[in-house]
C-alpha positions in Angstrom: 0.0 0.0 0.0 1.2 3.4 -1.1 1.8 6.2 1.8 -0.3 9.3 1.3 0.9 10.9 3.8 4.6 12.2 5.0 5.7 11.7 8.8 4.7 13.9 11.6 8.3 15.5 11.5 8.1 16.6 7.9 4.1 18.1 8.8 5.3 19.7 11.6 7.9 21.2 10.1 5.6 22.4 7.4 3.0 23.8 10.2 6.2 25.6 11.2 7.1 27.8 8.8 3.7 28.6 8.6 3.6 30.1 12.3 6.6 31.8 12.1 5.1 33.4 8.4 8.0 32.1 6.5 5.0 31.7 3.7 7.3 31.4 0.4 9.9 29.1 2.4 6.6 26.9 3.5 5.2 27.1 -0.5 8.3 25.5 -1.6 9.2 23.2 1.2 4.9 22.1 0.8 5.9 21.7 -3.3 9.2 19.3 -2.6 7.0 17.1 -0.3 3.8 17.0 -2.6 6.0 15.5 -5.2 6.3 12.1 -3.4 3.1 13.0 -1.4 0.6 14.7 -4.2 -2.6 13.4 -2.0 -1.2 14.0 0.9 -4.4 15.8 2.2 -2.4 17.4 5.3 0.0 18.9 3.1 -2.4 20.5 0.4 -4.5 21.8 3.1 -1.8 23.7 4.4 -0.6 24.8 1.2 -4.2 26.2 0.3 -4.1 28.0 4.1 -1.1 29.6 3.6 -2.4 31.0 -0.2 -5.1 32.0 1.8 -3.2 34.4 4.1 -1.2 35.5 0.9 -4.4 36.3 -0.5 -3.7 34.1 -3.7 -7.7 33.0 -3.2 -8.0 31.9 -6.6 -5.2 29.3 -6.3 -6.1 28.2 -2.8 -9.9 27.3 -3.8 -8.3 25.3 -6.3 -6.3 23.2 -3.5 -8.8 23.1 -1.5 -11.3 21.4 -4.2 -8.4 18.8 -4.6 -8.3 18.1 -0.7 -12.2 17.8 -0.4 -12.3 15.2 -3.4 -9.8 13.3 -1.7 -11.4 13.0 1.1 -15.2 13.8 1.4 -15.0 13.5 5.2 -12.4 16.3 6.0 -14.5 18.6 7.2 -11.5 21.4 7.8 -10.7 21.3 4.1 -14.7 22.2 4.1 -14.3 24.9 5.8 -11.0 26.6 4.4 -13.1 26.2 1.3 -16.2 27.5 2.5 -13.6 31.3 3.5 -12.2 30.5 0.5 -15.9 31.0 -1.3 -16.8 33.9 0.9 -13.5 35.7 0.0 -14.6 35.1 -3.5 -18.2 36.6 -2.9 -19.5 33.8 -3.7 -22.1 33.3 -0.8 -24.5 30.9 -1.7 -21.4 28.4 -2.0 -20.1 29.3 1.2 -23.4 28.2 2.8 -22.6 25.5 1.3 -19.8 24.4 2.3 -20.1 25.4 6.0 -23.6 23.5 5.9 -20.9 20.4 4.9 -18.9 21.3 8.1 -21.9 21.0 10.6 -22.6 17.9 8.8 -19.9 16.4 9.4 -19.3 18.2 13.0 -22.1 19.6 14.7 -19.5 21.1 17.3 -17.6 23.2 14.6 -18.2 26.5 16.3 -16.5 28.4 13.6 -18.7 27.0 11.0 -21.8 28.5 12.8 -20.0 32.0 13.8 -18.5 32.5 9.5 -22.3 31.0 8.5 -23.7 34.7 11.0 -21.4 36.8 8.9 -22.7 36.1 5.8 -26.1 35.9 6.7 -25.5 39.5 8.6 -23.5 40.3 5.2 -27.0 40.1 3.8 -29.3 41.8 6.5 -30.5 38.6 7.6 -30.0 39.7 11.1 -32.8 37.6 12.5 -30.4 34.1 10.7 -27.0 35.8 11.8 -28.5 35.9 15.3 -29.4 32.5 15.4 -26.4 31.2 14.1 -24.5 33.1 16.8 -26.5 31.7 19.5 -25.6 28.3 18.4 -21.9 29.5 18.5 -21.8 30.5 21.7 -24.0 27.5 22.7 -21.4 25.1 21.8 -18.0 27.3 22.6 -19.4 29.8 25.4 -15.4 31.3 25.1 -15.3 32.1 21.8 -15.3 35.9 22.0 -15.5 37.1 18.3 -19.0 35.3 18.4 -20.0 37.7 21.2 -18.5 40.9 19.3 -20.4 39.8 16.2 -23.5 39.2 18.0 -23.1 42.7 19.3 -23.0 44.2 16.2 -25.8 42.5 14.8 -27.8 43.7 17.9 -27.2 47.2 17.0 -29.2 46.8 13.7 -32.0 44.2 14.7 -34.8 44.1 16.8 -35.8 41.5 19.1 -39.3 41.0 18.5 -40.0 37.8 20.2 -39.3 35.0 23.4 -35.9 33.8 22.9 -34.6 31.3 26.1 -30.7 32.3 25.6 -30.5 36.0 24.6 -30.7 37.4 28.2 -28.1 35.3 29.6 -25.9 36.9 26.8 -26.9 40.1 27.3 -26.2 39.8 30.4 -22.5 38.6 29.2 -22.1 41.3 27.2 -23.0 44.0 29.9 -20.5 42.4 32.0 -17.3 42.7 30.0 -16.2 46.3 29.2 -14.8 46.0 26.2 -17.2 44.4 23.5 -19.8 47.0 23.1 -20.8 49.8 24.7 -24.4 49.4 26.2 -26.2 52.3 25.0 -25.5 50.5 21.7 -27.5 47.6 22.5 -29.9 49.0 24.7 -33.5 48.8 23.2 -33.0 44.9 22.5 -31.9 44.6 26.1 -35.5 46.7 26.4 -37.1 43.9 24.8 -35.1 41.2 26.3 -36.6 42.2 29.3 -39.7 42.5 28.4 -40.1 39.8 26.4 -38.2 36.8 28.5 -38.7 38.3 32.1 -41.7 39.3 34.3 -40.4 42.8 34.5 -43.7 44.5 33.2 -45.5 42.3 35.8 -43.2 43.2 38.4 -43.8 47.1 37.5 -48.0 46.7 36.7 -47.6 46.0 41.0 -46.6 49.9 41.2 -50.1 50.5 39.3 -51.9 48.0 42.0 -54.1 50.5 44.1 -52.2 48.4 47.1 -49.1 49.5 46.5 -46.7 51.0 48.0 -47.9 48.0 50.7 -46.6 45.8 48.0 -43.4 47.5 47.8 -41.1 45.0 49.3 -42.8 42.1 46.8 -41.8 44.6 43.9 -38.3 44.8 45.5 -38.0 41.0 46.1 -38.8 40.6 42.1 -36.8 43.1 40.7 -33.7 41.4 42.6 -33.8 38.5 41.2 -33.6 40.3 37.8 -29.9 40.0 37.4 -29.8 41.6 33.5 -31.9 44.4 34.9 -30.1 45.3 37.7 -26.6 45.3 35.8 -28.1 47.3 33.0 -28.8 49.6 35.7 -24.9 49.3 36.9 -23.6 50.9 32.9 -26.2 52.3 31.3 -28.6 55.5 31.3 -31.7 53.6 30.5 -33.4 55.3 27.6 -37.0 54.1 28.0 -39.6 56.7 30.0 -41.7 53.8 31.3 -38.8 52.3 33.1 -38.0 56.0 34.5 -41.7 56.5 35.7 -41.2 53.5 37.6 -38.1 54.2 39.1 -39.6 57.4 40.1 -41.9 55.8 42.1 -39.5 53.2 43.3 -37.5 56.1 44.7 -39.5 58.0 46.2 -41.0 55.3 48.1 -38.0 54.2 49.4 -37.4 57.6 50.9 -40.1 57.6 52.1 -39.8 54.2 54.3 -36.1 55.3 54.9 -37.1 58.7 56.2 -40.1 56.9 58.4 -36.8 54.6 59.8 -38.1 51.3 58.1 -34.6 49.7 56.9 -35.2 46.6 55.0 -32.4 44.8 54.3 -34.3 44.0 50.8 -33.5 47.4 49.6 -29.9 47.2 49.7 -29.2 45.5 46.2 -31.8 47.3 44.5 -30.8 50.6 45.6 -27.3 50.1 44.8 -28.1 49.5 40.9 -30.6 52.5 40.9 -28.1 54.6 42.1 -25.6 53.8 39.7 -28.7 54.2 36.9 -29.5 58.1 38.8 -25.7 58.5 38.7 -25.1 57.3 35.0 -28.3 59.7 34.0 -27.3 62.4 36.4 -29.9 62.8 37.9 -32.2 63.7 35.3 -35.4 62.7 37.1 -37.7 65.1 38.3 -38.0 65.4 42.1 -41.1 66.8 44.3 -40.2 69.3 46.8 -41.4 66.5 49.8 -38.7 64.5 48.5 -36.1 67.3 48.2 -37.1 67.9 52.0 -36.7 64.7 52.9 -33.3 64.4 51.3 -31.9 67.2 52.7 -33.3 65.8 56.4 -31.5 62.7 56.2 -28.2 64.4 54.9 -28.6 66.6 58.1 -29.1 63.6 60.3 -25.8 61.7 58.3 -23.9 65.2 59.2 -24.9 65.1 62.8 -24.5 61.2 63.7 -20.6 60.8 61.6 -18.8 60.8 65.1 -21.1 58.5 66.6 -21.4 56.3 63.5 -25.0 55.6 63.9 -25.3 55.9 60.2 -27.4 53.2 58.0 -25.9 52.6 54.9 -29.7 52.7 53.2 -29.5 56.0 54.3 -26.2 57.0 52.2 -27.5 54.8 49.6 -31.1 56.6 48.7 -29.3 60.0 49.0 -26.8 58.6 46.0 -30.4 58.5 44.3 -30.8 61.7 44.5 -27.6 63.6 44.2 -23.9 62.4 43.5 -22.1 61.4 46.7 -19.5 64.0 46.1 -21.9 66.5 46.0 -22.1 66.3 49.6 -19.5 67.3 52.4 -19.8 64.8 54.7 -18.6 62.4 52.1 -14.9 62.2 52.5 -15.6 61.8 56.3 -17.7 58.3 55.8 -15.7 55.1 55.9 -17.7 53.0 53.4 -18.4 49.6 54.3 -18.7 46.3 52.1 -22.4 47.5 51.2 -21.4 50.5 50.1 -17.9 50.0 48.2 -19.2 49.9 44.6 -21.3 53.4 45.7 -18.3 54.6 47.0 -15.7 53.9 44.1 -18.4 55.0 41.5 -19.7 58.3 43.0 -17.0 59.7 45.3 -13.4 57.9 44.5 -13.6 58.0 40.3 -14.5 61.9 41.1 -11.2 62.7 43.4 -9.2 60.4 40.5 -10.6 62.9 37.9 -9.5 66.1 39.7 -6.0 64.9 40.4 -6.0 64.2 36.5 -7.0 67.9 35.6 -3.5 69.0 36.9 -2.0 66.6 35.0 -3.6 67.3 31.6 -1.3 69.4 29.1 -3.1 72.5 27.3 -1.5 73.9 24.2 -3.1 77.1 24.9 -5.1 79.6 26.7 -8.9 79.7 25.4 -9.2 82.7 23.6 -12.6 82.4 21.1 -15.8 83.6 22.8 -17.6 80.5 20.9 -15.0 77.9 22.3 -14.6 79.7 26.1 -18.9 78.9 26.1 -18.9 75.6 24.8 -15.6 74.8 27.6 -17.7 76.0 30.1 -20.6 73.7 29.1 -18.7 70.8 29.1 -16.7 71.8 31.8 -20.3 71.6 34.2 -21.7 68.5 32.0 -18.8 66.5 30.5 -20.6 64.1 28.2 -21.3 61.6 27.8 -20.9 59.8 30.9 -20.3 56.3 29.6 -18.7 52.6 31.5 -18.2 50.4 28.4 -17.5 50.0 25.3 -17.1 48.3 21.8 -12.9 48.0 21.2 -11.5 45.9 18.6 -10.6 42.5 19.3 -7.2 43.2 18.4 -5.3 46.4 16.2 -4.4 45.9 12.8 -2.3 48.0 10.4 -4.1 51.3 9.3 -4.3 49.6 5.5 -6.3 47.0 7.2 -8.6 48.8 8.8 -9.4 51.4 6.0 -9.9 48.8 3.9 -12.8 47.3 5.2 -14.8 50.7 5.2 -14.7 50.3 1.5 -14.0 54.0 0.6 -12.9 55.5 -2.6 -9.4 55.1 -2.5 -6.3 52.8 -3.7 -4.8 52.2 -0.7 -1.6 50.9 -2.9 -0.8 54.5 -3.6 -0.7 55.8 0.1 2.1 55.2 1.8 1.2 55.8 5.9 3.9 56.4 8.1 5.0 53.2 10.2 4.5 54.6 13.7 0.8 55.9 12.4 0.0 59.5 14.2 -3.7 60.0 14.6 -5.3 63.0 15.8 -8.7 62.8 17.4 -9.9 66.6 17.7 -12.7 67.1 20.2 -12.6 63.9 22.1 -15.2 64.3 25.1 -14.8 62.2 27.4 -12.9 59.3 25.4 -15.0 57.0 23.7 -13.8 57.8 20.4 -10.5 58.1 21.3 -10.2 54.7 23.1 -12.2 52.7 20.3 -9.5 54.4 17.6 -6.6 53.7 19.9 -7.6 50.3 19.7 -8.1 49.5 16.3 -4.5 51.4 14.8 -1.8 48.7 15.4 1.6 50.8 16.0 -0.2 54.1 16.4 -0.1 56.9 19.0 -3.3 59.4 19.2 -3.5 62.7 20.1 -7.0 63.1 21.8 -7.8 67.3 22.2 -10.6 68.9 23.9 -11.7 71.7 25.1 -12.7 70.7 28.6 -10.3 69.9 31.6 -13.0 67.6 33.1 -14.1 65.9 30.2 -10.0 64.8 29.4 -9.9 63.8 33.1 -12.7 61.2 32.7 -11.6 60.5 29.2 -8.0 59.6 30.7 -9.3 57.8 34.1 -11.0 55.0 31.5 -8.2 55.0 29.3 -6.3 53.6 32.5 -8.9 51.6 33.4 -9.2 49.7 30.2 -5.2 49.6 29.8 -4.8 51.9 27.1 -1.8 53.1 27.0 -1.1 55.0 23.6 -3.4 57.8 23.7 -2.0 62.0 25.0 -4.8 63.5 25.8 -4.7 67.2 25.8 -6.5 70.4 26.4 -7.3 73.4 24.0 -8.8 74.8 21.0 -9.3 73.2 17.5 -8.6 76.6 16.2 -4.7 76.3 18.2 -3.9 73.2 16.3 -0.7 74.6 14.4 0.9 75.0 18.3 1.5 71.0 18.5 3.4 71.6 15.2 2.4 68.0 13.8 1.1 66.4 10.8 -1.2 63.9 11.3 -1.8 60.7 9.3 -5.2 60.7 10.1 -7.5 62.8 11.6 -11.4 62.5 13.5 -13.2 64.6 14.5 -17.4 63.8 14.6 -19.7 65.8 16.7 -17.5 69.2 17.0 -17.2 71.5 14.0 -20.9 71.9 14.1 -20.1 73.6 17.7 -18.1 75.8 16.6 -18.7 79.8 15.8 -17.0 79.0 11.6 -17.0 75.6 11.2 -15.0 76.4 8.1 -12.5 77.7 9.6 -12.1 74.9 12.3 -12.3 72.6 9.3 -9.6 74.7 7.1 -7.6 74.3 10.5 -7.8 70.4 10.7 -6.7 70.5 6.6 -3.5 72.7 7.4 -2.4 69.8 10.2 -3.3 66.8 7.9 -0.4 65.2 5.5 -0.8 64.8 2.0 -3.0 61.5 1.2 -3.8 61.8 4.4 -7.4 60.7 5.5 -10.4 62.2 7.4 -12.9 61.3 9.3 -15.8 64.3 9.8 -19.3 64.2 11.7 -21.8 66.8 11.4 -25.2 67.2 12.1 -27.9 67.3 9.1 -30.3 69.8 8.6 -33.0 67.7 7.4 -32.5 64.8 10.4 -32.2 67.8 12.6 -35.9 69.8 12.4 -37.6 68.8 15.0 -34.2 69.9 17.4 -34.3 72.9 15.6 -38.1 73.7 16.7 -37.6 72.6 20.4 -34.1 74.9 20.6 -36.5 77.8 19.0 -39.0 77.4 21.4 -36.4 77.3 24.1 -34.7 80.2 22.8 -38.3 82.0 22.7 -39.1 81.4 25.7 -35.9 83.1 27.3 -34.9 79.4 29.2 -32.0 79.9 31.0 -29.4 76.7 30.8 -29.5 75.4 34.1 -29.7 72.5 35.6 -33.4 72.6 37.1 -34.5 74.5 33.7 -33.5 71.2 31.6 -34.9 68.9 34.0 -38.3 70.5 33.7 -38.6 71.6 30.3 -37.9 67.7 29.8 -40.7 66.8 32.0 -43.0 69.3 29.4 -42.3 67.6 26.8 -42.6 64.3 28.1 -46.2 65.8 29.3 -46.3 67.5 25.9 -49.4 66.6 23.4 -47.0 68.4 20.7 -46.3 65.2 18.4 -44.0 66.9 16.6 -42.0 66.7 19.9 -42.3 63.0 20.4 -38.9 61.5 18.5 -37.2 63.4 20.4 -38.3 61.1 23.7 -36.7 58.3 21.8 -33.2 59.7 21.5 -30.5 58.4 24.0 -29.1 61.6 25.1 -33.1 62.6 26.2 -32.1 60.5 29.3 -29.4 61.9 31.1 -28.7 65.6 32.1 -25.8 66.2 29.7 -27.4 65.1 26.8 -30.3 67.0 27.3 -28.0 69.6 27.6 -26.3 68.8 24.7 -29.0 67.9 22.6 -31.4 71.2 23.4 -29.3 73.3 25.2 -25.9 73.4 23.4 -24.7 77.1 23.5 -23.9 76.8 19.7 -25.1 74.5 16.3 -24.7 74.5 13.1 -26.7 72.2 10.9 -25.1 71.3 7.2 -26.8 69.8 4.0 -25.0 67.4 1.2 -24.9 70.1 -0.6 -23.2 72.6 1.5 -20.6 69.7 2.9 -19.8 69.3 -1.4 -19.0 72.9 -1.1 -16.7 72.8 1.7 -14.6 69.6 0.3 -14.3 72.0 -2.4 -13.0 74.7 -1.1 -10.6 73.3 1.5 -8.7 70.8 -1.5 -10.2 67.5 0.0 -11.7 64.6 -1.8 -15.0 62.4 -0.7 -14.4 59.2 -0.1 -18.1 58.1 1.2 -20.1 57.7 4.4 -18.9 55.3 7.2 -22.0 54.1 8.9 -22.9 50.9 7.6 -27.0 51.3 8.6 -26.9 54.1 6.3 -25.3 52.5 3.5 -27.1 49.2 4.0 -30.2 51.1 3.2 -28.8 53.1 0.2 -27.7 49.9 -1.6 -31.4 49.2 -1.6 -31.9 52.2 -3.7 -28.6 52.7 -5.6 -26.7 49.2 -6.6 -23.9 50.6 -8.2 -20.8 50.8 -6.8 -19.8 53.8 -7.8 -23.1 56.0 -6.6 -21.5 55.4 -2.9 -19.2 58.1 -4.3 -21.6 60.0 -5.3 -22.4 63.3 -3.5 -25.5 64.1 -6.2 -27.2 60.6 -5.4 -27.1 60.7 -1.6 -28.6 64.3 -1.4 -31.5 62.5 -3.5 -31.2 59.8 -0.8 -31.8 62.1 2.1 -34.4 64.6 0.2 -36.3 60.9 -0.1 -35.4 59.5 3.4 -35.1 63.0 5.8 -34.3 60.8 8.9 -31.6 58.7 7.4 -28.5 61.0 9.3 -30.6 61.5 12.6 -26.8 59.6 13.9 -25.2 62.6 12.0 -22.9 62.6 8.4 -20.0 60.5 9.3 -17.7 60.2 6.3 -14.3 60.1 5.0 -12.4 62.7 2.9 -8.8 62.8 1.8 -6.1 65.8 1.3 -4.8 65.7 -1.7 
């Protein structure tokens, strides 16, 4: 009988050079060996992996053909063949082929994960999120499953009972780096509505017994662990949930302030005072409760020496107002109970003003514009965020561009090798961490305007390890004082706020290299009208920007029977303080159309490369299923004349210097 196969030394040598990406060494070494051994189906299916990574796909299906006919059974040369298809484009195939896989092994996690990227590929979100269930079902560890089931919960909605998708949720609440919440939220809405008693549990708050049934409600709601940790990391953007929290609250004052300290309360009333936190205390307030408050923070002043302090005392006050806010604080040793409490509200503040003398500023803030939008963020840094979506790993700028699909050859840009990225207006650091994670060998430069909002932008950045960011304070329009060039630059959400966005764009041009790329967000006239008419009426009515003036003009329109008003309830930023505040109050917008963002690329020498956001473009193709129209500035104003809402998220797109 004839060998097929070489020894284990020769495969593993093979399997070496592989590793160690010694690819043409391994192409060669593989050819030698297929000469004795041409069915050796080890040997040809390493050969075909190793065109794979050298993107020679045409070649490697080829192999991989030759390995599967050889043995019908192999269910890895099945799936090399089935990426191999994908590559290609050639979908229905790859079904295929993975379908072959789970034949042959219903275990092959992969198989089920690759099989939820093309069915997402296709905006079968409902099939992806199936087949990512089963992923995670059979390998609960297999991360990249959880990230891709993340993203296909951002454009899906669950619409009905499913057994698993809470205890994932859950999952992905947990861990701080796969998505950020606020993402995710309304499924985790529906989750909880749909696989939980929760509306039950709150229909008891409409029970003409309650609040006698308040310690039943409690009981429930604590053994709704996915509630309570969305509670613990994100500002919950639902009104019905906040009604009931309202009432929650206010009851438990009330038994607090009558002495009645049940244990029971303890757990609940530490996740609803990381939610009051996290929304900063957007919820209206009666003045009863505001005298009961201020009671029991005079009663916690008076008993500190004595110690005869309950910790459901400290704990509903955290409900009300931040723990820092009062001065009794730093005198409180926290116990166990109250450690998380502690860390979130009081110690993560003091780390944040230690940072603020630590924070480097280019310059002094001389722009009456920029000195009123510091001063905003300076009193609301937003937004006030615990998790979020970084990238499994970086990869090399090329990479990355690439898979936006813009209008570029990437061959003919040559990026520097230690990649300098500028994020300009950074906030609080979401955008800046995600970018610093996705840019392998790259150092960003994260600038803001606001001391406080770079101090909790830099606390998280510590937090989740991130090590390559310089985060600095000043003005956009004070750029040329780093004296860089920047490979690439970001900057979404912040020329809108300025007083000539031109000129803070003409500004971000000047500091950009040739060929290099841009990244710009700004808000849309057409997504933006119904903003526009609640600013005017604010500005009408003479509201001055405070903190109780926001609170209660929110409670109007909540109590509004202006439907013109009512999209605005569905926004995120309509549930917590800053976002309001950015949202309604901002002390300065501008709102753009396609037609005069055409003009500006114009003007400033840039070139449009196409929109980012792939909801957007998902919904485009549907319309325009050329290639080419993605590029085109002429077809997406007809886009948005036909679908007004489609940039409620903003324009996000790319641009290049030439």
């Amino acid at each position: 009988m004839i060998k097929s196969e070489p020894d284990k030394k020769t495969i593993d040598k093979v399997i070496l050079l592989y590793n160690h990406k010694n690819y043409l060494e391994a192409i060669n070494f593989s050819i030698k060996i297929l000469k004795k051994y041409p069915n050796s189906i080890l040997v040809n299916n390493i050969l075909g992996v190793i065109h794979t990574e050298l993107k020679n796909y045409i070649l490697a299906k080829k192999i991989f053909l030759k390995v599967v006919s050889l043995n019908p059974k192999y269910n890895d040369g099945y799936y090399n063949l089935a990426n191999i298809y994908n590559k290609l484009g050639e979908e229905d195939k790859a079904i295929e082929s993975y379908k072959k896989v789970i034949d042959l092994d219903q275990n092959y996690y992969k198989a089920y994960n690759n099989l939820g990227n093309i069915f997402r590929k296709k905006n079968l979100n409902k099939k992806a999120l199936e087949y990512y269930i089963l992923t995670i079902k059979i390998n609960p560890n297999y991360i990249r499953a959880f990230y891709n089931l993340a993203g296909v919960l951002q454009h899906f909605i669950l619409d009905e009972k499913n057994k698993y998708i809470n205890e994932f949720f859950l999952y992905l609440l947990e861990k701080k780096i796969i998505v950020r919440p606020s993402a995710i939220a309304t499924n985790v809405i529906n989750g909880l509505f749909l696989n939980t008693n929760l509306k039950n549990n709150f229909s008891l708050i409409e029970n003409n017994k309650y609040p006698k049934n308040l310690n039943k409600i409690i009981e429930l709601l604590n053994e709704n662990k996915l509630l309570l940790q969305f509670m613990k990391v994100c500002s919950i953007p639902n009104y019905y949930f906040e009604r009931n929290f309202k009432k929650i609250r206010n009851e438990i004052l009330n038994q607090i302030y009558n002495l009645n300290y049940k244990k029971i309360y303890l757990k609940f009333l530490i996740a609803l005072s990381a939610q009051c936190f996290l929304n900063e205390y957007v919820y209206s307030e009666t003045d009863e409760e505001i005298f009961k408050v201020n009671k029991i923070s005079a009663k916690i002043k008076k008993n500190i020496k004595t110690r005869k302090i309950n910790d459901l005392e400290i704990l509903i006050l955290s409900c009300y107002s931040p723990l820092y806010s009062f001065d009794w604080c730093k005198k409180i040793k926290p116990s166990n109970n109250l450690e998380e409490t502690f860390i979130l509200q009081y110690k993560n503040y003091s780390k944040e003003k230690k940072q603020t003398q630590k924070i480097k500023s280019i310059s002094a803030i001389n722009d009456n514009v920029s000195i009123k939008v510091k001063n905003q963020y300076e009193e609301n840094p937003y937004p006030r965020w615990t998790n979020l979506g970084l990238s499994i790993e970086p990869r090399v700028i090329k990479e990355v561009i690439a898979d936006i699909n813009l209008d570029i050859d990437l061959k003919k840009i040559n990026f520097s090798k230690n990649t300098e990225i500028l994020i300009a207006g950074c906030g609080t650091g979401q955008h800046a961490i995600t970018t610093a994670s996705k840019y392998k060998n790259s150092e960003i430069f994260a600038l803001d305007l606001s001391f406080n909002s770079l101090a909790y932008a830099k606390r998280k950045a510590e937090e989740l390890n991130c090590k390559n960011i310089n985060f600095i304070q000043g003005d956009l329009l004070d750029l040329k004082k780093l004296k860089k060039k920047f490979d690439i630059i970001e900057s979404v959400g912040v020329l809108h706020h300025m007083a000539d966005p031109q000129i803070g764009w003409e500004t971000l041009t000047d500091c950009l290299k040739k060929d290099g790329l841009m990244l710009i967000g700004l808000y849309s006239e057409k997504a933006r009208e119904n903003i526009a008419s609640i600013r005017e009426t604010i500005n009408s009515l003479k509201i001055k920007t405070t903190k109780k003036n926001i609170i209660n003009f929110r409670k109007d329109i909540f109590e509004s029977n202006n439907t013109k008003w009512d999209s605005i309830k569905y926004s995120p930023d309509f549930y917590s303080t800053s976002g309001v505040r950015d949202l309604l109050f901002h002390v300065q917008e501008h709102r753009f159309t396609i037609k005069k963002i055409r003009s500006y690329i114009n003007k400033l020498g840039l070139v449009f490369l196409g929109f980012e956001d792939t909801y957007v473009l998902d919904r485009f193709k549907k319309t325009y299923d050329q290639k080419k129209d993605l590029y085109n500035l002429d077809k997406w104003e007809d886009f948005e004349n036909n679908n007004p809402r489609i940039f409620s998220g903003m324009y996000q797109f790319w641009v290049k210097k030439l």
